[in-house]
N, CA, C and O atoms as a Tripos MOL2 file, in Angstrom:
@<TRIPOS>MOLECULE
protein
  224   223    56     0     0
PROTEIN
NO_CHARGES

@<TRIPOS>ATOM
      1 N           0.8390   -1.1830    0.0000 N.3       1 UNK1
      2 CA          0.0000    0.0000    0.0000 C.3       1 UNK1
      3 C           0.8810    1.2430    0.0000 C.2       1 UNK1
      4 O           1.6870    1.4160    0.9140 O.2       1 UNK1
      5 N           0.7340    2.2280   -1.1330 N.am      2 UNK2
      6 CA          1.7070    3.6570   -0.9350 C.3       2 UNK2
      7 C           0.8440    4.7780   -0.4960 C.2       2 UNK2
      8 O          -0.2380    4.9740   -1.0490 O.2       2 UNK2
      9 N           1.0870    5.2030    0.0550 N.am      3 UNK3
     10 CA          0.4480    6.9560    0.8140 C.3       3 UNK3
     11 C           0.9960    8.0350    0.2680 C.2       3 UNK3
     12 O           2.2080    8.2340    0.1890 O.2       3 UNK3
     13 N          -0.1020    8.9540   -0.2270 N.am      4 UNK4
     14 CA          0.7890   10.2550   -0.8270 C.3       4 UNK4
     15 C           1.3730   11.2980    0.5980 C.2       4 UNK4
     16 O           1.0960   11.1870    1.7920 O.2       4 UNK4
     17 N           2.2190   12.2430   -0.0730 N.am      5 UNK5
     18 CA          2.9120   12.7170    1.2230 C.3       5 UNK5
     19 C           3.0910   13.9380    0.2280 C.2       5 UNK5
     20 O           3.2330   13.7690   -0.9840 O.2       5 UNK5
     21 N           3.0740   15.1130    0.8030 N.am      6 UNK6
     22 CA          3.5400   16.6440    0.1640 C.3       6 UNK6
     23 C           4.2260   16.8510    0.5550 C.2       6 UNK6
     24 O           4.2910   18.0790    0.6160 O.2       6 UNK6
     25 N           5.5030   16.1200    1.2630 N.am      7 UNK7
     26 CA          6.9950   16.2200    1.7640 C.3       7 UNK7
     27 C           7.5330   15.7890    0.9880 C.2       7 UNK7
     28 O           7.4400   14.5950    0.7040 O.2       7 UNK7
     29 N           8.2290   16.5610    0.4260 N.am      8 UNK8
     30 CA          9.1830   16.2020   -0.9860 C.3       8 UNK8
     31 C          10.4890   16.3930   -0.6870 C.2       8 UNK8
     32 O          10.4950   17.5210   -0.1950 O.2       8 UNK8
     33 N          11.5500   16.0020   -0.6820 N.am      9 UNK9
     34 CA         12.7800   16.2520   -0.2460 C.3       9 UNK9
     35 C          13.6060   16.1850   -1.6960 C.2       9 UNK9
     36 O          13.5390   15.3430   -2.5920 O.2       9 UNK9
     37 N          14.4180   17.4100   -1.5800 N.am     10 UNK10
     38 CA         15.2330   17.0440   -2.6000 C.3      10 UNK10
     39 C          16.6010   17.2740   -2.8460 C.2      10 UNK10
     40 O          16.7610   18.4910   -2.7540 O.2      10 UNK10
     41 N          17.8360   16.6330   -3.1550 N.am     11 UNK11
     42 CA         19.1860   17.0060   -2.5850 C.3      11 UNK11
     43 C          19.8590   16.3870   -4.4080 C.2      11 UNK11
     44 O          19.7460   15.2620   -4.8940 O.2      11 UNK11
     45 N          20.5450   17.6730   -5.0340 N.am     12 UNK12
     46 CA         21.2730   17.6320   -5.6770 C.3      12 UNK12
     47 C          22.8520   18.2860   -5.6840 C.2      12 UNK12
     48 O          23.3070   19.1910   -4.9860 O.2      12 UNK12
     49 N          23.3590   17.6550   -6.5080 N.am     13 UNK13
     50 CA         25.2090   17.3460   -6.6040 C.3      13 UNK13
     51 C          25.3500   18.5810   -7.4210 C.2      13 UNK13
     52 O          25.0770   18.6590   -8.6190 O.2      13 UNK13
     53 N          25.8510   19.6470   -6.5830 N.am     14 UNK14
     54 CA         26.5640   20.5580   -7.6500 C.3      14 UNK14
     55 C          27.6010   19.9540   -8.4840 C.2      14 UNK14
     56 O          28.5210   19.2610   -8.0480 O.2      14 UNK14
     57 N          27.3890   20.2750   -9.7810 N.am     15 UNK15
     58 CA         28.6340   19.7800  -10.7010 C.3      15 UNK15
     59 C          29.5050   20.2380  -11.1360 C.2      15 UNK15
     60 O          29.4260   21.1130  -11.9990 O.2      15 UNK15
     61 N          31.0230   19.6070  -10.4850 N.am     16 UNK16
     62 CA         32.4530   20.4580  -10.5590 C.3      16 UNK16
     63 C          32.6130   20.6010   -9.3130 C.2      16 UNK16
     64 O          33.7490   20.9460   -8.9880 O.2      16 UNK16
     65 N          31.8900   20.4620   -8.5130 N.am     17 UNK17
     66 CA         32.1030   20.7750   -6.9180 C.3      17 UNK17
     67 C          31.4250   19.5550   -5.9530 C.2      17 UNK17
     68 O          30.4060   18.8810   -6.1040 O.2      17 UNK17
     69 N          32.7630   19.5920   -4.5800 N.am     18 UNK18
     70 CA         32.0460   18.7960   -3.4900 C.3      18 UNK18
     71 C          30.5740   19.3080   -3.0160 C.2      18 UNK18
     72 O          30.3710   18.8580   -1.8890 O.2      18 UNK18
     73 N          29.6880   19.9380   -3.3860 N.am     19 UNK19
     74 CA         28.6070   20.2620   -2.6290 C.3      19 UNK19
     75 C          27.5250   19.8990   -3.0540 C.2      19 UNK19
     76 O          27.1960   19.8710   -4.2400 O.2      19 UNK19
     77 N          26.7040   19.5060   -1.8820 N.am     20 UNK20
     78 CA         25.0720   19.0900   -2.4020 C.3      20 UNK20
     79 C          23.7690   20.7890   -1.8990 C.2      20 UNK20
     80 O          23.5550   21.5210   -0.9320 O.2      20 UNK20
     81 N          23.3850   20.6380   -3.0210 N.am     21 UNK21
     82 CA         22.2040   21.7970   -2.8690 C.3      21 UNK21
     83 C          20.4930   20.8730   -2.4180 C.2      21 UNK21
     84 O          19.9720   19.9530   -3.0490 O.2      21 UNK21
     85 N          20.0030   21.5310   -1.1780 N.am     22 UNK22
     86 CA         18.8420   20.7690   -0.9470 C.3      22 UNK22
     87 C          17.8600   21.7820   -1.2750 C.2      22 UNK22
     88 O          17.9140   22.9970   -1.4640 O.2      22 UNK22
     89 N          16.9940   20.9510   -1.2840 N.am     23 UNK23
     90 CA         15.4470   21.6840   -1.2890 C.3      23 UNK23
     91 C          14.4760   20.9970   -0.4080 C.2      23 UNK23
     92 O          14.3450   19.7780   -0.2970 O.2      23 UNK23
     93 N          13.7860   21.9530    0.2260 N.am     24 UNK24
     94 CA         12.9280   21.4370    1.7480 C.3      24 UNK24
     95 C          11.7870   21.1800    0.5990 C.2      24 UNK24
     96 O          11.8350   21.3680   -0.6160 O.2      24 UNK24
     97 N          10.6090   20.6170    1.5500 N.am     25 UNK25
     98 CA          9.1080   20.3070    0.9040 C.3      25 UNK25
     99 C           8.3000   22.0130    1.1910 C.2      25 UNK25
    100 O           7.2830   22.3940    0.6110 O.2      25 UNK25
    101 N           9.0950   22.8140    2.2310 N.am     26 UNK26
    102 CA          8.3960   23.8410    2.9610 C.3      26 UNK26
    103 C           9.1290   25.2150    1.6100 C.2      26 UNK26
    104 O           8.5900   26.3190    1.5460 O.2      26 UNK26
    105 N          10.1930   24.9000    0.8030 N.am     27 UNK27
    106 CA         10.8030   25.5990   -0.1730 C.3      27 UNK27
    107 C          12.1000   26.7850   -0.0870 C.2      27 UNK27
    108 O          12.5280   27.7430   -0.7300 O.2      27 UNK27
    109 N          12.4460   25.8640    1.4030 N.am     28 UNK28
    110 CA         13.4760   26.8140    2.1630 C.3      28 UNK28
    111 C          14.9390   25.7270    0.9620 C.2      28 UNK28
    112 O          14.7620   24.6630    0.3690 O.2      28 UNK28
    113 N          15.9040   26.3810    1.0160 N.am     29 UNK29
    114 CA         17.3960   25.6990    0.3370 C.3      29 UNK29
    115 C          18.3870   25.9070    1.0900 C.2      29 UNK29
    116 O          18.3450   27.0440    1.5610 O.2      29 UNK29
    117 N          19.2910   25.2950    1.4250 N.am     30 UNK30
    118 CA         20.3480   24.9310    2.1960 C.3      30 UNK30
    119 C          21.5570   24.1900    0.8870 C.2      30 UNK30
    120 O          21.1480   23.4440   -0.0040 O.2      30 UNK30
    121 N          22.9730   24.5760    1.0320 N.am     31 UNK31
    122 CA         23.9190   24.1570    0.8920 C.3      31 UNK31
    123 C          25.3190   23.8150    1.6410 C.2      31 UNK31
    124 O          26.0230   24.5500    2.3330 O.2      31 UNK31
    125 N          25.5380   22.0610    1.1680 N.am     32 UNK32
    126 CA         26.1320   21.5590    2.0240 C.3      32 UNK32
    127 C          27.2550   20.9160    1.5170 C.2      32 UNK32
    128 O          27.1130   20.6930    0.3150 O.2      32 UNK32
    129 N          28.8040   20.3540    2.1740 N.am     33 UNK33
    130 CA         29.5600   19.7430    1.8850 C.3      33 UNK33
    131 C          29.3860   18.0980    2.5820 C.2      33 UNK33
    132 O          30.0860   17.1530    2.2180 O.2      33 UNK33
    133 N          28.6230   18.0340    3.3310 N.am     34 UNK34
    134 CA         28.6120   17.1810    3.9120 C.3      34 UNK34
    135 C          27.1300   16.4110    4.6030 C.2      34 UNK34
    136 O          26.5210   16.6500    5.6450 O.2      34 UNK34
    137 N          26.8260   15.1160    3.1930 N.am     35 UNK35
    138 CA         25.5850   14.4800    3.1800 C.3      35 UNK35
    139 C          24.9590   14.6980    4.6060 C.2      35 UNK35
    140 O          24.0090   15.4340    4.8740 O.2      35 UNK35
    141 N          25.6910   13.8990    5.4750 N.am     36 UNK36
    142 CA         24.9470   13.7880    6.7190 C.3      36 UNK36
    143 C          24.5680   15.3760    7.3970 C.2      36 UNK36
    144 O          23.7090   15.2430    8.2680 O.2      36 UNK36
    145 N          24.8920   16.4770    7.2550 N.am     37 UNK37
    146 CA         25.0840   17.9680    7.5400 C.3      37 UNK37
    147 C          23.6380   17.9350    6.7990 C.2      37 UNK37
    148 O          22.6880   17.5920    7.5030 O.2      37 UNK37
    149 N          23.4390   18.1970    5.7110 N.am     38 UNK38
    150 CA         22.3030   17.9710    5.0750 C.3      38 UNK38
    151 C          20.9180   17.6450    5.2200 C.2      38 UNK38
    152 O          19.9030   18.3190    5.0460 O.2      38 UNK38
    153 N          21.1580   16.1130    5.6820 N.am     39 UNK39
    154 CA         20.1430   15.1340    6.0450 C.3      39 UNK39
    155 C          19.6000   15.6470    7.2970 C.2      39 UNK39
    156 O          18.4040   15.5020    7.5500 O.2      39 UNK39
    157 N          20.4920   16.3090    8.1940 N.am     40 UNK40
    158 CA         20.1480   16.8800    9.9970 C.3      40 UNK40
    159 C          19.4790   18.5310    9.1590 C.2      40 UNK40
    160 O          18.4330   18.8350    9.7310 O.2      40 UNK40
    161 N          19.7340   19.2700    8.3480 N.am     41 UNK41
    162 CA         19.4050   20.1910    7.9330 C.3      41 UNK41
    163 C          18.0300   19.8680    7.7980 C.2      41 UNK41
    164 O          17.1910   20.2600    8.6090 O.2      41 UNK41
    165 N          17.7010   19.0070    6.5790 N.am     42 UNK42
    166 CA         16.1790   19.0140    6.3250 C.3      42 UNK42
    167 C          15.2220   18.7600    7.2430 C.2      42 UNK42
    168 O          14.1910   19.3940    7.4620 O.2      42 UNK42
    169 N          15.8760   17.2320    8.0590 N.am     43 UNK43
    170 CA         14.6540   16.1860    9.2280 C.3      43 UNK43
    171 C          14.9380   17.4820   10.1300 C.2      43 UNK43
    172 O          15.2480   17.1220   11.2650 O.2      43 UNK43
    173 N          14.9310   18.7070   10.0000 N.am     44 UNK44
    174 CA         15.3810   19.2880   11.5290 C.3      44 UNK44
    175 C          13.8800   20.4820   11.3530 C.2      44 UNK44
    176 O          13.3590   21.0660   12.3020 O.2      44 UNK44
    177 N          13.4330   20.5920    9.8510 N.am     45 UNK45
    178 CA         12.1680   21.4090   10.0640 C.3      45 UNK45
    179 C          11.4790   21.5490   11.3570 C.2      45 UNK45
    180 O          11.2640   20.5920   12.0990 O.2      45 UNK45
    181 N          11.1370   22.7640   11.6100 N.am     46 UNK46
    182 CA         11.3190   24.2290   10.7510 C.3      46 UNK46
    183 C          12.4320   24.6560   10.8340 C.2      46 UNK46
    184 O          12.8630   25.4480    9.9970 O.2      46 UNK46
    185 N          13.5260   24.0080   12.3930 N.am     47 UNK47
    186 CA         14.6350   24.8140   12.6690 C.3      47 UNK47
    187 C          15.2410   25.3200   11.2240 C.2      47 UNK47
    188 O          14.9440   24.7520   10.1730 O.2      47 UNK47
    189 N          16.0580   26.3680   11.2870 N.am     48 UNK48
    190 CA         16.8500   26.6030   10.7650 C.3      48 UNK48
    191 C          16.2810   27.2270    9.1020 C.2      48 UNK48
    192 O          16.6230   28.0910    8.2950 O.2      48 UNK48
    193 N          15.5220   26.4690    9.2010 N.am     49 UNK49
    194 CA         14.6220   27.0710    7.5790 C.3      49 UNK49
    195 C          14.2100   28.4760    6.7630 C.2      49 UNK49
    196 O          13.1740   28.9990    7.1730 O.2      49 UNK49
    197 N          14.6130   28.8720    6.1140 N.am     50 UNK50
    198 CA         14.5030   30.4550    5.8260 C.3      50 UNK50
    199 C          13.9730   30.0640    4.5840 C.2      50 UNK50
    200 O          14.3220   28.9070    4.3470 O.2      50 UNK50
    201 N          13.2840   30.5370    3.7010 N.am     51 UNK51
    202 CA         12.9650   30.6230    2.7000 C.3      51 UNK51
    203 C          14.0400   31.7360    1.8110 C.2      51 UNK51
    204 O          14.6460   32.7610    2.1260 O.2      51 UNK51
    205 N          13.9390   31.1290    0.8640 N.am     52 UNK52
    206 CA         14.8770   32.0560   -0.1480 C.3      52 UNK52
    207 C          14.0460   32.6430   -0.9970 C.2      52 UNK52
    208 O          13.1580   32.0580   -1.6180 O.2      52 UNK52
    209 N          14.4240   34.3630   -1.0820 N.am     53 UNK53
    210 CA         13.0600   34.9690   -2.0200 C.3      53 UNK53
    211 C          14.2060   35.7910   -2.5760 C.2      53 UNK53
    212 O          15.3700   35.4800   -2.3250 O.2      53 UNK53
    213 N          13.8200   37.0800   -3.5030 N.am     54 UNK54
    214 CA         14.3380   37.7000   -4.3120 C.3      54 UNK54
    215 C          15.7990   38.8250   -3.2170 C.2      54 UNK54
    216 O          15.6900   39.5030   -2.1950 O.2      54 UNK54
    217 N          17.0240   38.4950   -4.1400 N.am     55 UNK55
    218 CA         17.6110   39.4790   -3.0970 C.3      55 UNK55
    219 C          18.0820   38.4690   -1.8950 C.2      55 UNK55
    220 O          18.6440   39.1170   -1.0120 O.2      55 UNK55
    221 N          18.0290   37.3610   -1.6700 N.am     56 UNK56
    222 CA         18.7340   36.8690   -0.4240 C.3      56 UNK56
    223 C          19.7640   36.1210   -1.0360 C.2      56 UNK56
    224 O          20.5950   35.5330   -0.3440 O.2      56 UNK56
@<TRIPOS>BOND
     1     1     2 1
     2     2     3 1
     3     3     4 2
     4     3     5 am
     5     5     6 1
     6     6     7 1
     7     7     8 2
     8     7     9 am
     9     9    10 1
    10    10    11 1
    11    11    12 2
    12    11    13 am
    13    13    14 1
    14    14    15 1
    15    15    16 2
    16    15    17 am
    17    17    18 1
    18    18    19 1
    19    19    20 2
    20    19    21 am
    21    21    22 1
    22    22    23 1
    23    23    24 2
    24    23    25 am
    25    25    26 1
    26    26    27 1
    27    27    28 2
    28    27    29 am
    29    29    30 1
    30    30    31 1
    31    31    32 2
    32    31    33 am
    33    33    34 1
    34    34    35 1
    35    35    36 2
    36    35    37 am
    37    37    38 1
    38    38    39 1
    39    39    40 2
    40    39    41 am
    41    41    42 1
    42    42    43 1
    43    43    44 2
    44    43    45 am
    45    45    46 1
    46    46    47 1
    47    47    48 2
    48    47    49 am
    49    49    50 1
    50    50    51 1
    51    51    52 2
    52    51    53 am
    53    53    54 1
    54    54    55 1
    55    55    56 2
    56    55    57 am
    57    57    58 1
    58    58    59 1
    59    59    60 2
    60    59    61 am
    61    61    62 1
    62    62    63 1
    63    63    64 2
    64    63    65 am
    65    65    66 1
    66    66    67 1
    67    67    68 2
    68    67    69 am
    69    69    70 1
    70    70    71 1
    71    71    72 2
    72    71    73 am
    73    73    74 1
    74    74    75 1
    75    75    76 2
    76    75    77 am
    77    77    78 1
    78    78    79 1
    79    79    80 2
    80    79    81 am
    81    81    82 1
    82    82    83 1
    83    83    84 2
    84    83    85 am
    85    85    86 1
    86    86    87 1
    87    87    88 2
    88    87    89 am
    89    89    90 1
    90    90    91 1
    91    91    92 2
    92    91    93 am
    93    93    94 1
    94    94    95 1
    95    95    96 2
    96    95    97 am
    97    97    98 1
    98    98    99 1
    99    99   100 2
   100    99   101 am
   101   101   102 1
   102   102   103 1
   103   103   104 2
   104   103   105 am
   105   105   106 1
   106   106   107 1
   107   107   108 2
   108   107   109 am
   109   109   110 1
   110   110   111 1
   111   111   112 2
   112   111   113 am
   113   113   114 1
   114   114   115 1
   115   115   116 2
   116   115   117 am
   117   117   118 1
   118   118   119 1
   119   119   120 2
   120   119   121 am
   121   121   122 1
   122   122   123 1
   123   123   124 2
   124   123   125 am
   125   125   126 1
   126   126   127 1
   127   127   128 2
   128   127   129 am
   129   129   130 1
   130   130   131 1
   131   131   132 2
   132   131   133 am
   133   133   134 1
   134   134   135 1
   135   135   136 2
   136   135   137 am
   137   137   138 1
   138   138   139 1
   139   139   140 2
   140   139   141 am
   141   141   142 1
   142   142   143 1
   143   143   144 2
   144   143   145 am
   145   145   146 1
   146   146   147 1
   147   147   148 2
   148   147   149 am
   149   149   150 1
   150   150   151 1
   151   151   152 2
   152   151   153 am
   153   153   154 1
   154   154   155 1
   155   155   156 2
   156   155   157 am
   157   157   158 1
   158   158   159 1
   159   159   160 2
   160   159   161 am
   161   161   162 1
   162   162   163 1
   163   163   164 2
   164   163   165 am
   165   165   166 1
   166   166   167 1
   167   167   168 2
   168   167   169 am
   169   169   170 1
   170   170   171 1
   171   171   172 2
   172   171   173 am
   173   173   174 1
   174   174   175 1
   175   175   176 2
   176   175   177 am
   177   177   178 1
   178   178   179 1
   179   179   180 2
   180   179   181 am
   181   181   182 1
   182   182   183 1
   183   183   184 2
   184   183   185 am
   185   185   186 1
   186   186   187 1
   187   187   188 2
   188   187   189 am
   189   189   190 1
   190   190   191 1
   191   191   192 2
   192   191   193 am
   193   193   194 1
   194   194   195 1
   195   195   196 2
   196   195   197 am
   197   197   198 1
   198   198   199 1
   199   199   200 2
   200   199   201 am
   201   201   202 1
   202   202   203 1
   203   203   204 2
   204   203   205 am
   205   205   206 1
   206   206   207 1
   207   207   208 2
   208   207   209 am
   209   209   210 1
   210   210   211 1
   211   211   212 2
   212   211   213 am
   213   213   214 1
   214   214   215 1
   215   215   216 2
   216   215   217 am
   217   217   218 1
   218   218   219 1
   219   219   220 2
   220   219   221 am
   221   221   222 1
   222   222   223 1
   223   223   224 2
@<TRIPOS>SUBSTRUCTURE
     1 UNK1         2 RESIDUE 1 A UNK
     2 UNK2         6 RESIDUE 1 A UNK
     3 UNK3        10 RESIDUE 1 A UNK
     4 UNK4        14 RESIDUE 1 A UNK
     5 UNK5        18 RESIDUE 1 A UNK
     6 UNK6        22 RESIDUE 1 A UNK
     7 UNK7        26 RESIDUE 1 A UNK
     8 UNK8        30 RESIDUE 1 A UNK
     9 UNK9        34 RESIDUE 1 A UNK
    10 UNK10       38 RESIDUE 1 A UNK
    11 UNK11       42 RESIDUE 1 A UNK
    12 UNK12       46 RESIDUE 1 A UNK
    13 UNK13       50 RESIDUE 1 A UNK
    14 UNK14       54 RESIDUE 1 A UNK
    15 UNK15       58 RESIDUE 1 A UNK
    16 UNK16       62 RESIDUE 1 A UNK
    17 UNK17       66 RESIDUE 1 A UNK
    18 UNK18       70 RESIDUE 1 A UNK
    19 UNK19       74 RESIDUE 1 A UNK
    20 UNK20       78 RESIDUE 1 A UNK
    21 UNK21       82 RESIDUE 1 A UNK
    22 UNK22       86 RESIDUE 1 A UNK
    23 UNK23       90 RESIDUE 1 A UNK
    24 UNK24       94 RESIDUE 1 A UNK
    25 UNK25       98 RESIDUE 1 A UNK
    26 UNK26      102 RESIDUE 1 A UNK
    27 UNK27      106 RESIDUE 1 A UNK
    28 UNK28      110 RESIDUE 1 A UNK
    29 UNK29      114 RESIDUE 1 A UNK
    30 UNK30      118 RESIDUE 1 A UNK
    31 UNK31      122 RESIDUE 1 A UNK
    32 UNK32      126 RESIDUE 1 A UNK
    33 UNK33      130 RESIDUE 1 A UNK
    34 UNK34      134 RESIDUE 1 A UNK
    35 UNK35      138 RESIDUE 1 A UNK
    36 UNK36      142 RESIDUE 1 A UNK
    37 UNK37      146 RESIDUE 1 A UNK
    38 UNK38      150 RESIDUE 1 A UNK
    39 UNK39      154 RESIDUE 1 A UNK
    40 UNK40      158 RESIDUE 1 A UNK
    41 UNK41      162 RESIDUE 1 A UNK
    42 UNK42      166 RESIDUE 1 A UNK
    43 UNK43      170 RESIDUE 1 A UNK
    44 UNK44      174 RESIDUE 1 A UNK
    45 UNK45      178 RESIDUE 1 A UNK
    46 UNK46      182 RESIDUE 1 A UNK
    47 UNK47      186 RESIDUE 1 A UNK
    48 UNK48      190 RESIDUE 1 A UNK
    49 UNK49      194 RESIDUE 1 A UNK
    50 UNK50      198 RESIDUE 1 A UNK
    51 UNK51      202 RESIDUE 1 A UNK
    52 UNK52      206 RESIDUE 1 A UNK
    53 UNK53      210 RESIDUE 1 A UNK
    54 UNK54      214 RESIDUE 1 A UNK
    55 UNK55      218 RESIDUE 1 A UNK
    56 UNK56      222 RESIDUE 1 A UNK
């Protein structure tokens, strides 16, 4: 049985570089060198979460 969920997580590989760029389900972004840094970034909603808008 699958359940829908509007928590979308999403973590891509900058290319040319050690860093992963995330994206929350809430549409806040965080960049990281270090997966596990990351993974505590997202499961840590809301802490830390800013949304990125025009100008930041």
């Amino acid at each position: 049985m699958t359940t829908a969920t509007s928590e979308i997580y999403r973590i891509d590989w900058v290319p040319g570089t050690d860093l992963l760029h995330g994206t929350c389900h809430c549409g806040a972004e965080h960049t990281a060198d270090d997966p596990v840094a990351m993974w505590e970034w997202m499961l840590a909603h809301p802490d830390g979460h800013r949304l990125r808008g025009p100008g930041r």
